[in-house]
C-alpha positions in Angstrom: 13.8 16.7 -0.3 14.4 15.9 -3.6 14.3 12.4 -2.7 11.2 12.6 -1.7 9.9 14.3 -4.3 11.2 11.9 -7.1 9.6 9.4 -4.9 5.7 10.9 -4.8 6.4 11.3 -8.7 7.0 7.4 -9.2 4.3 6.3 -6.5 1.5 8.3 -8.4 2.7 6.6 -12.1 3.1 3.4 -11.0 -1.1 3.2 -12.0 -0.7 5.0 -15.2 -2.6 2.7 -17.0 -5.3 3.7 -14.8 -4.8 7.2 -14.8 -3.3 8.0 -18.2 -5.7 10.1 -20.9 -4.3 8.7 -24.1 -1.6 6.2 -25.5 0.2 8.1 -28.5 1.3 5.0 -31.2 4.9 5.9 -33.1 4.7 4.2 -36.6 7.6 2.7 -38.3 10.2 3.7 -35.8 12.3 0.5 -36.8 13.7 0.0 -40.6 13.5 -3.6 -40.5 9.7 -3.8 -39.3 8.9 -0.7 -42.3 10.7 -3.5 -44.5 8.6 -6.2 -43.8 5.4 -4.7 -43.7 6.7 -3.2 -47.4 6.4 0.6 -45.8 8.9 3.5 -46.7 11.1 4.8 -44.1 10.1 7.9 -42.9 11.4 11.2 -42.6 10.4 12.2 -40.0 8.0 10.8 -36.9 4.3 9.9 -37.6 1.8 8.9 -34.8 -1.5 7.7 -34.0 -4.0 7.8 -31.0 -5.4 5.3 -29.2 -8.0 5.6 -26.2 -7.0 5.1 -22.6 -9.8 2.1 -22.9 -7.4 0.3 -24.5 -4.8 -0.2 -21.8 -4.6 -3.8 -20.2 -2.4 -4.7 -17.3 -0.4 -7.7 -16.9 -2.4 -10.9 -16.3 -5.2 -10.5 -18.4 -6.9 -11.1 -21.5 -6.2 -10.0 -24.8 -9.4 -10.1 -26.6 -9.5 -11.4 -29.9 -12.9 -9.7 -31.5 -14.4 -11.4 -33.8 -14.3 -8.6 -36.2 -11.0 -10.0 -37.1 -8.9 -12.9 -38.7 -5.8 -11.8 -38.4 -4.5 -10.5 -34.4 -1.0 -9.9 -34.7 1.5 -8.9 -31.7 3.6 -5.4 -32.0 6.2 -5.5 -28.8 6.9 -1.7 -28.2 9.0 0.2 -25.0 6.1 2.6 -23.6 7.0 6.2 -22.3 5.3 7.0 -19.3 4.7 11.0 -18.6 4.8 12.5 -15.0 4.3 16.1 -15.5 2.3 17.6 -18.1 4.3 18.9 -20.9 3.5 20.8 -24.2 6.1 22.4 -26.4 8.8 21.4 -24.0 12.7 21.3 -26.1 14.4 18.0 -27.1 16.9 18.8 -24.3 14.4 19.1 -21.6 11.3 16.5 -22.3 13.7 13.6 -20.3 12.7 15.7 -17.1 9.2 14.9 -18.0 9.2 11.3 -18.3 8.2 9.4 -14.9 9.5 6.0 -16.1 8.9 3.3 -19.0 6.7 0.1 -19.5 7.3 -3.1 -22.1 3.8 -3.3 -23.6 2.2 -4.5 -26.6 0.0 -2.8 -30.0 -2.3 -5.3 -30.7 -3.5 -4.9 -34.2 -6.0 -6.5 -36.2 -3.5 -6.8 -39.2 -6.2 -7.9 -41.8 -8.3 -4.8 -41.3 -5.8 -2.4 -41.1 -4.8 -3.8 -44.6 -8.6 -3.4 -45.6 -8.5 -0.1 -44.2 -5.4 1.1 -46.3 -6.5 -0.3 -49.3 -9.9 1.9 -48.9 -8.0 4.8 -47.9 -10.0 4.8 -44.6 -8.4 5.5 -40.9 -7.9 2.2 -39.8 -8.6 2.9 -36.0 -10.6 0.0 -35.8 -7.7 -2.4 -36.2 -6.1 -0.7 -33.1 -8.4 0.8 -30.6 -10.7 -1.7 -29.3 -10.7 -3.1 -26.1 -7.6 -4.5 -24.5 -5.6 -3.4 -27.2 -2.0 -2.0 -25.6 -1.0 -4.3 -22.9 1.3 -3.3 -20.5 3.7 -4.3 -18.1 4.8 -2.7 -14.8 5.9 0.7 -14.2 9.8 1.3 -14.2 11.2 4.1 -13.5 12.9 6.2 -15.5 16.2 6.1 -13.3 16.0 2.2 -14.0 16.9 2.0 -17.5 19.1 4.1 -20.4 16.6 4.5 -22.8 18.8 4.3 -25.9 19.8 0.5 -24.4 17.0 -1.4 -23.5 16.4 -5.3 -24.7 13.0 -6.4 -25.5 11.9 -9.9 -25.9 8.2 -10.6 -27.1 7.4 -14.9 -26.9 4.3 -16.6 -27.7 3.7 -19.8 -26.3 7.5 -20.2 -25.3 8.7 -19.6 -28.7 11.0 -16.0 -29.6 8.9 -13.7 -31.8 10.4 -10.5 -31.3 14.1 -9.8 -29.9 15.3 -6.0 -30.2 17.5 -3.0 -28.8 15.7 0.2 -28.5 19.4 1.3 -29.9 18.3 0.5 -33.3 15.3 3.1 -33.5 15.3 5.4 -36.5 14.4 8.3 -34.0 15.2 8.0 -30.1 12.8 9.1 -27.5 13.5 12.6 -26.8 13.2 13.3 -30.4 9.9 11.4 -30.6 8.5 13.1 -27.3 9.3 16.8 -28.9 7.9 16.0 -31.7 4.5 15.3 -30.4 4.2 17.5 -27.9 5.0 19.8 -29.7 1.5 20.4 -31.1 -0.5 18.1 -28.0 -0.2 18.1 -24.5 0.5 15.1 -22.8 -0.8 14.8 -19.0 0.3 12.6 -16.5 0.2 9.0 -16.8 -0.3 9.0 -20.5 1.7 6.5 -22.3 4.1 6.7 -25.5 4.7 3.9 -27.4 8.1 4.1 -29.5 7.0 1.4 -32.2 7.7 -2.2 -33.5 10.6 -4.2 -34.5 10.7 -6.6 -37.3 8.9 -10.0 -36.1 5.3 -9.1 -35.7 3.1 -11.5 -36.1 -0.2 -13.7 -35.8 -1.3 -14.9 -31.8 -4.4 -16.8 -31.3 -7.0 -18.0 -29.1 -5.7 -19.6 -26.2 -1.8 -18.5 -26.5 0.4 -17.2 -23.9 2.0 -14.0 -24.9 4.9 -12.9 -22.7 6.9 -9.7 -23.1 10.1 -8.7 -21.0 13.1 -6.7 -20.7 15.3 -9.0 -19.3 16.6 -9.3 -15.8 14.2 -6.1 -15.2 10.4 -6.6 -15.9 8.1 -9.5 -16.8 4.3 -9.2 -18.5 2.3 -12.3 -19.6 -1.4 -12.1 -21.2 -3.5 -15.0 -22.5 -5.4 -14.6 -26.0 -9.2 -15.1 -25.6 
């Protein structure tokens, strides 16, 4: 029975990018990537949200509006969430996680920089259209999530390479922390931030992300 049961909770994530609500963003969750970016550590978690418009699956096209100069790659490990969940403990939120995806935050780097340096929210750099690629669904049972490899390539060539050991807070203390003051609903996504290595992709590159020997996602820049 229970079997069975773990089995409907898979088959009905396996289209969270179609069903999910939201995508909650983790900033600065890796100390080399605050470094680069010349951003503090933090203390503690700090999020932002992106629409469910944004999601794109693997095979398509990352759109690069014209709003922007600057489209830079973010590799990230998504959280995918089977059961709706709010103010669930640290020792319990693993029961609520359906599985994982390697994905992408695509940011328009230039005006988020704008953005900061106005003091504005820069949701415009990160919420349009197409703007957290995904790969497939893996269940949770798959993969350890304090030991998963990530590899981000653009055109062939190694852009971002990282353990999800080296997070500054793992993913059951990121998942209690947000939902902690919002529910999150089936299918919606959690992205557990960037590694050092972000940078610029361009019209007509090939952007491939992985977790090797498990799951494979390619997108073309348009």
């Amino acid at each position: 029975y229970q079997r069975r049961v773990r089995g409907h909770f898979y088959s009905k994530m396996k289209d969270f990018a179609k069903v999910g609500s939201k995508i909650i963003c983790i900033g600065r969750n890796y100390a080399k990537h605050a470094a680069e970016l010349g951003n503090q550590i933090p203390s503690e978690p700090f999020y932002f949200i992106k629409p469910s418009t944004c999601f794109l699956e693997d095979g398509g096209d990352i759109i690069f509006h014209d709003i922007s100069k600057n489209l830079h790659h973010e590799l990230e490990l998504g959280v995918v969430i089977g059961k709706k969940m709010s103010k669930v403990s640290k020792s319990e939120v693993m029961n609520y996680v359906a599985g994982y995806s390697v994905t992408i935050d695509v940011t328009c780097r230039d005006l988020q920089e704008k953005c900061k340096e106005e003091r504005k929210p820069w949701s415009i750099s990160k919420c349009l259209d197409t703007y957290c690629a995904v790969g497939e669904f893996i269940p949770a049972e798959k993969l350890q999530h304090d030991n998963i490899e990530m590899l981000l390539t653009v055109n062939g060539e190694k852009r971002q390479h990282v353990n999800t050991k080296e997070m500054l807070f793992d993913v059951p203390t990121l998942l209690e922390y947000v939902n902690r003051y919002i529910t999150l609903l089936p299918g919606d996504l959690v992205q557990t931030g960037t590694p050092e290595g972000v940078g610029p992709m361009n019209r007509g590159d090939v952007v491939k992300v992985s977790i090797p020997g498990v799951s494979e996602a390619s997108f073309n820049i348009v």
